[in-house]
Structures are given as structure tokens and as C-alpha cells.
C-alpha positions in Angstrom: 0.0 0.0 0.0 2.9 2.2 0.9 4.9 1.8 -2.5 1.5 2.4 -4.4 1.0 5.8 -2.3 4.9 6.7 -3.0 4.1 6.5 -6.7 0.9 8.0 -7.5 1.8 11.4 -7.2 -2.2 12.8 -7.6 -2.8 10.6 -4.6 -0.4 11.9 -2.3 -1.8 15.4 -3.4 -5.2 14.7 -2.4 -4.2 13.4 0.8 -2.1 16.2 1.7 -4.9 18.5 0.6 -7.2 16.7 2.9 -4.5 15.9 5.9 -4.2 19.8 5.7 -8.3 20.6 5.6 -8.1 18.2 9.2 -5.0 20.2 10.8 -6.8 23.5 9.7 -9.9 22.0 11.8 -8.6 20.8 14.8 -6.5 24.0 15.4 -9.7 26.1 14.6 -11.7 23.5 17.2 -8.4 23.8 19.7 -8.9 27.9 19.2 -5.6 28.4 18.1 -7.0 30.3 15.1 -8.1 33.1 17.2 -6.2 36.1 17.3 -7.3 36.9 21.0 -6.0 33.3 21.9 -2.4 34.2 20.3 -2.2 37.2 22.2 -3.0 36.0 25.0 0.1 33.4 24.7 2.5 36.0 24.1 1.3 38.1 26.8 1.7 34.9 29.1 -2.3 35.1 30.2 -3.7 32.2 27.9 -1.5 28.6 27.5 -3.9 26.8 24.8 -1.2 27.2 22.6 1.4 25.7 24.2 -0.7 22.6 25.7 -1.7 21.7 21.7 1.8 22.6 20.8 3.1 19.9 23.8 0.2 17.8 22.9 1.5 17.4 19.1 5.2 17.3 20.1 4.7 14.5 22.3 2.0 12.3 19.9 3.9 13.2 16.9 7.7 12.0 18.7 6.0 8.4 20.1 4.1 8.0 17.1 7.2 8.5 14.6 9.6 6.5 16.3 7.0 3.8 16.6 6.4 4.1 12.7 10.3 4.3 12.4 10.7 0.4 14.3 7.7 -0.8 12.6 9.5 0.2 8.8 6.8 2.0 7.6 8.5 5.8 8.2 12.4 6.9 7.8 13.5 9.9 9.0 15.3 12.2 6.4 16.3 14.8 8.8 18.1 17.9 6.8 21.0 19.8 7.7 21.2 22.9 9.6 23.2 25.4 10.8 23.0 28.4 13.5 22.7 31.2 10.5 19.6 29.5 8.8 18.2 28.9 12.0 18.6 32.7 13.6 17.5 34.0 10.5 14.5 31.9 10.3 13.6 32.9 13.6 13.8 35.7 12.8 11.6 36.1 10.0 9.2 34.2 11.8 9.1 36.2 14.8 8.7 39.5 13.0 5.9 37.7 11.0 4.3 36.7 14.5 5.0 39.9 16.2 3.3 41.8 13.2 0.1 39.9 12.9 -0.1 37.1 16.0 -0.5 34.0 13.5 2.0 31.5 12.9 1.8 29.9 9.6 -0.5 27.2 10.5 -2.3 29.5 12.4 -3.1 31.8 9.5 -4.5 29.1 7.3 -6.8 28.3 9.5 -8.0 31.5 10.7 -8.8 32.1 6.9 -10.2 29.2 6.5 -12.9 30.4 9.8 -13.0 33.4 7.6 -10.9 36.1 9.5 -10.6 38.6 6.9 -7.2 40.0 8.4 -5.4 36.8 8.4 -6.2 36.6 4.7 -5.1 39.9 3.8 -2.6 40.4 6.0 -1.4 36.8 6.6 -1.7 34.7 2.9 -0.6 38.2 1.2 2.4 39.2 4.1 3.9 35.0 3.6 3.2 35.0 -0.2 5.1 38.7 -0.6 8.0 37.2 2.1 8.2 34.3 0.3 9.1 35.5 -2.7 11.4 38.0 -1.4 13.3 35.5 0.6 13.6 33.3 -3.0 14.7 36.1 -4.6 17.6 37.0 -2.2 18.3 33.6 -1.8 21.5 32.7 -3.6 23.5 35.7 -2.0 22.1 34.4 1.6 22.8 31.2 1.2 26.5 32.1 0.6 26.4 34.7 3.0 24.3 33.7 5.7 22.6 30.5 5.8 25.5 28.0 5.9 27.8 30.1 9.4 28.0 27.4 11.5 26.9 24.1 10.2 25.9 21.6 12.4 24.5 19.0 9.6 21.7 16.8 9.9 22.5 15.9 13.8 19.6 14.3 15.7 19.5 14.2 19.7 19.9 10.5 19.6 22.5 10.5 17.2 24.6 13.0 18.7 24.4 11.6 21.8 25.1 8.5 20.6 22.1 6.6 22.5 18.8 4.8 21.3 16.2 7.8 20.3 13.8 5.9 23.4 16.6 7.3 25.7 15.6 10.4 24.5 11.7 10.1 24.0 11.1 8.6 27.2 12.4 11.8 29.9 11.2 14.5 26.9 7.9 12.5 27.2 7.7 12.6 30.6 8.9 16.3 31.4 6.1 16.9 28.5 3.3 15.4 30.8 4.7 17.0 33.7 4.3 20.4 32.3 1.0 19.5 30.6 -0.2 18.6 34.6 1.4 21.6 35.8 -0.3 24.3 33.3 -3.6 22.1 33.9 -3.4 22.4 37.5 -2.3 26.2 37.7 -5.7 27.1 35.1 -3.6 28.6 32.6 
């Protein structure tokens, strides 16, 4: 079933298409979508954010590694290094600081129909994106490639089996899940 999915490229489309339509739901039914929910993460005063965001991170590491032993998912993890990821960061956090969606977070808000995440979310990632393509070559000589680190995993640089690593991440996870639950934030 795998090998047929790999190949069928329209397939694979679709699914995305519709893996995407569920995402966009479940954030919009977990009120990440709305703008007074974002702000109220950055001002410290509202945690739904981070509980989904811990929530995913912890389902999403368990559920890869298991698909990883069981041989139906390889990880292909790319390269790095400390300029990409500063400038990313930054890119994103002027983004978020501008409007208060994330990119995930934008999509879904204009799929609920908020008119500002549309206009200035979809147009402001559209209008970065091409700039960022278009300065690309001179930044990838100039910037993104300082300090390479490669395509290092936890487990791998530590030299350990990744359940050495899932297991206490896992556990401080549901620590802090219980601790955010319990303090009503």
C-alpha cells in the first residue's frame, strides 16, 4: 500500500490537501486560530497554545519513532546550521509579532473566515516568500551556511537509542502538561 502511495503522485496530493483541511480544523476547534488566543500566549495570560503545541510534540515524537521500528516511516532529517536557524527565527518572529499567527495558524483562521489573516497573513507569507527566494542565492552564501551543524539528531549526537531520548522529553512533556492544567492557565 505504501509503495502504491509513494508513486501516485495525484494521490499523495489529495491526501495532503485533505490531511491539511483536518490540521486546519482541529486548530480552529483547539482555538488556536483566534487572534485573541495568540495574544493572550504572548502576553503569558492564555497557555492553549502551548498545551496543543506539547500535545502534538509529544504524539507526533512516540508515534514516529514507533512508525520508524515498525518500517513504515524513515526519517530524512536535513541539515542545519545556527545562520539559517537565527534568520529563520527571525523572519518568523517578526511575522508573528506583526500579525499574531504562525503559519499554521493563518490558514486556519482564513479558513474560519478572518478577513485580516487573509489579507494580511496569505498576502504578508506569499510577498516574504518571494522576497526571501529572490535574495536567496547571496544568503545562502552569506548567511545561511555560518555554522553548520548537519543533519544531527539528539539520539545520534548523543550516541544513545532515540527511546533514551523520547522517554524523559515525554515525561517532562506530561509534567508540564499537569502543571499548566493544574495552575488554570
Amino acid at each position: 500500500m505504501l509503495n502504491t502511495l509513494h508513486k501516485n503522485q495525484r494521490l499523495q496530493l489529495i491526501l495532503g490537501l485533505l490531511m491539511g483541511i483536518f490540521f486546519g480544523f482541529l486548530l480552529q476547534k483547539g482555538g488556536v486560530t483566534n487572534y485573541d488566543v495568540i495574544i493572550g500566549q504572548l502576553l503569558l495570560t492564555n497557555f492553549t497554545v502551548v498545551k496543543i503545541m506539547l500535545s502534538a510534540v509529544l504524539i507526533g515524537m512516540i508515534g514516529i519513532r514507533i512508525l520508524t521500528v515498525i518500517g513504515l516511516a524513515q526519517l530524512h532529517p536535513k541539515p542545519g546550521s545556527i545562520g539559517s536557524s537565527v534568520l529563520g527565527g527571525l523572519i518568523f518572529g517578526v511575522g508573528f509579532g506583526l500579525l499574531g499567527y504562525c503559519p499554521g495558524t493563518v490558514a486556519g483562521a482564513v479558513g474560519q473566515g478572518s478577513l485580516d489573516a487573509l489579507l494580511g497573513g496569505v498576502a504578508g507569507m506569499l510577498i516574504g516568500a518571494g522576497l526571501f527566494a529572490a535574495i536567496y542565492p547571496k544568503l545562502e552564501r552569506a548567511v545561511l551556511v555560518k555554522g553548520d551543524f548537519g543533519d544531527v539528531t539528539l539520539p545520534r549526537l548523543l550516541k544513545v537509542n532515540p527511546w533514551f531520548i523520547i522517554v524523559p522529553v515525554s515525561i517532562v512533556i506530561i509534567v508540564l502538561l499537569f502543571l499548566i492544567e493544574k495552575a488554570n492557565l
